[in-house]
C-alpha atoms as one frame of an Amber mdcrd trajectory, in Angstrom:
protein
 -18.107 -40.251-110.116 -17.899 -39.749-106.403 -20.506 -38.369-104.739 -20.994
 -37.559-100.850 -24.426 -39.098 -99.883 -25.267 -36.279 -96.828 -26.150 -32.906
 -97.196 -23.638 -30.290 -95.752 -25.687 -29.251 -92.449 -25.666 -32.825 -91.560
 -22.144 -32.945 -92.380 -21.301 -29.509 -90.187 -22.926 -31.655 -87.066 -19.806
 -33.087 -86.676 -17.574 -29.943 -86.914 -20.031 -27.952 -85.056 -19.799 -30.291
 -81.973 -16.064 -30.578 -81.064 -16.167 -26.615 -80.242 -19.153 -27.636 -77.925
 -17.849 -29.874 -75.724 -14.142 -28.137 -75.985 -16.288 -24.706 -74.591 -18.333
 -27.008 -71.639 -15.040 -28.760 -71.004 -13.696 -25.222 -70.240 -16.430 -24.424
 -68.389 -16.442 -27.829 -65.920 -12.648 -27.328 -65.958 -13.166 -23.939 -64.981
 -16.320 -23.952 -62.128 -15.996 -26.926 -60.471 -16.916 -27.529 -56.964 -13.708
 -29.676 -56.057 -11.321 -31.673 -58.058 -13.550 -34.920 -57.974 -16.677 -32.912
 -59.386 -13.928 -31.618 -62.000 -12.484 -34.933 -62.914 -15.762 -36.716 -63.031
 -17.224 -34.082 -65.055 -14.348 -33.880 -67.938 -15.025 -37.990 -68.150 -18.515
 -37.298 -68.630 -18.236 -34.928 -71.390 -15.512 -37.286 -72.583 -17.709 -39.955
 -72.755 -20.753 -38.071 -74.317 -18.141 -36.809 -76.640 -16.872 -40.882 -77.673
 -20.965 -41.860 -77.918 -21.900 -38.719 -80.388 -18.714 -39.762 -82.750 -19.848
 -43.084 -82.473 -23.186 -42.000 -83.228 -22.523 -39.388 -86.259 -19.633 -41.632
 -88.066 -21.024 -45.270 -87.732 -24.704 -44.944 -87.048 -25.927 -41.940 -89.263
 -23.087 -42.608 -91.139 -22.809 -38.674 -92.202 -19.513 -39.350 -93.721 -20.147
 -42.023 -96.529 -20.111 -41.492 -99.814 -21.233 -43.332-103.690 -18.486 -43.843
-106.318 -19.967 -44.699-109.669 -18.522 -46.503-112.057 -19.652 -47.990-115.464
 -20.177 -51.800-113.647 -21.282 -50.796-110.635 -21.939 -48.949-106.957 -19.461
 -48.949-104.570 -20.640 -47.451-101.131 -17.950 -46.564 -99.039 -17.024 -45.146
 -95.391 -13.963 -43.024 -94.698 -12.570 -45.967 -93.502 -13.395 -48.892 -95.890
 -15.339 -50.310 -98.985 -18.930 -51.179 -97.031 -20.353 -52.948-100.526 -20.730
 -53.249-103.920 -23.672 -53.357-106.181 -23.875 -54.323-109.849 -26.538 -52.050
-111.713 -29.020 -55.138-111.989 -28.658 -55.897-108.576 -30.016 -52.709-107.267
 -33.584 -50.988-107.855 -33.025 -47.187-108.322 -35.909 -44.851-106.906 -36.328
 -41.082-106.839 -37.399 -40.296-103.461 -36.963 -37.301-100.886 -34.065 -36.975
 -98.520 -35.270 -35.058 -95.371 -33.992 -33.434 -92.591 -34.829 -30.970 -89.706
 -34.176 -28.196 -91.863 -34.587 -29.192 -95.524 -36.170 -31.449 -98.189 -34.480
 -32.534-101.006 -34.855 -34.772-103.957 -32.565 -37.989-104.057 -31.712 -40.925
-105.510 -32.138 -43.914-103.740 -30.710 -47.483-104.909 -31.922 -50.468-102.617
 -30.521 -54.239-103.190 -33.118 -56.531-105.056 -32.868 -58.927-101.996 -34.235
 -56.661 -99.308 -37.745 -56.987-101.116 -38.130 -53.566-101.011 -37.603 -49.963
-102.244 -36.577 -47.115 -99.750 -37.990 -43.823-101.249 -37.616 -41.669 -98.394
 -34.518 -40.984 -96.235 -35.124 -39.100 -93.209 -32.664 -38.058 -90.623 -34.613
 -35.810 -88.223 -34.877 -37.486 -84.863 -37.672 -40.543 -85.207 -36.362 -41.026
 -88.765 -35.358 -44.450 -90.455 -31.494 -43.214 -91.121 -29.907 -46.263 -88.791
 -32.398 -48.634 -90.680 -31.096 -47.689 -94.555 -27.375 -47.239 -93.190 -27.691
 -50.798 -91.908 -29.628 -52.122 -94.878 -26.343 -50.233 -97.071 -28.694 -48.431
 -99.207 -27.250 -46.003-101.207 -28.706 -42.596-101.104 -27.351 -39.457-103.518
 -28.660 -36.103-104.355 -30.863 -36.007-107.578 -28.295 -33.718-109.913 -28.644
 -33.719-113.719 -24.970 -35.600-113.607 -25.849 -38.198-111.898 -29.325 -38.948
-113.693 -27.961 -39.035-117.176 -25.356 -41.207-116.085 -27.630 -43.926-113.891
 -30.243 -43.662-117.003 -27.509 -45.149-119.587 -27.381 -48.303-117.666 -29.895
 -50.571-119.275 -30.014 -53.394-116.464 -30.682 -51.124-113.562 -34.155 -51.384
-112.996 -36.662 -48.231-111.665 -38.896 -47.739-109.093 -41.617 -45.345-109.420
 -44.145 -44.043-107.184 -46.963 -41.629-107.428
């Protein structure tokens, strides 16, 4: 079962940006004192343009998704396998995925040897989104699919929190 771990606003970021910086590239391209102002501008919006992809793909990771299989948790980039967890290796937790704009309910599974659980993911700007991407927590919306399925496993082991 493969499951993408961002909500779609988050997602859009990514699409919604390119048309940005395409119409302020027209706009530099277009009102520019002199050719210098002009070139150095374009690199400037080039550059912003390299840091926010950076930014969106690697650090907020919007892209990743969850594949769940009956041994185990793979977590996964666009570009590569980033881990794998066995079900008794993880500690699942129902907590709250949080944005700018919404609040939803989540599943989070955080590896046994980070002495921890993670039971909120927030990605509005002071949130802790770069921390659980680096830990490689995985993080997937709360549907009645993916519960029934996680509760079959006997050796994962639950987290709960009032």
């Amino acid at each position: 079962m493969k499951i993408k771990m961002h909500s779609l606003s988050n997602r859009l970021t990514f699409v919604i940006i390119i048309p940005i910086f395409i119409f302020f590239g027209y706009m530099i391209y277009r009102d520019a004192a002199s050719d210098g102002m002009r070139v150095f501008g374009l690199c400037a919006l080039a550059a912003m343009l390299v840091f926010f992809t950076w930014l969106l793909l690697f650090r907020m990771c919007i892209f990743d998704y969850a594949v769940f299989k009956e041994d185990g948790i793979e977590l996964h980039s666009p570009f590569k396998l980033k881990a794998f967890y066995k079900y008794d290796e993880v500690i699942g937790c129902l907590g709250v995925y949080t944005s700018v704009t919404e609040a939803k309910k989540y599943l989070t599974f955080t590896s046994k040897k980070h002495n921890f659980v993670v039971t909120e993911v927030d990605t509005s700007k002071r949130g802790n989104i770069a921390l659980v991407n680096k830990l490689k927590v995985v993080y997937v919306p709360a549907s009645d699919d993916i519960i029934e399925f996680v509760q079959q496993k006997s050796d994962l082991q639950w987290y709960r929190y009032d």
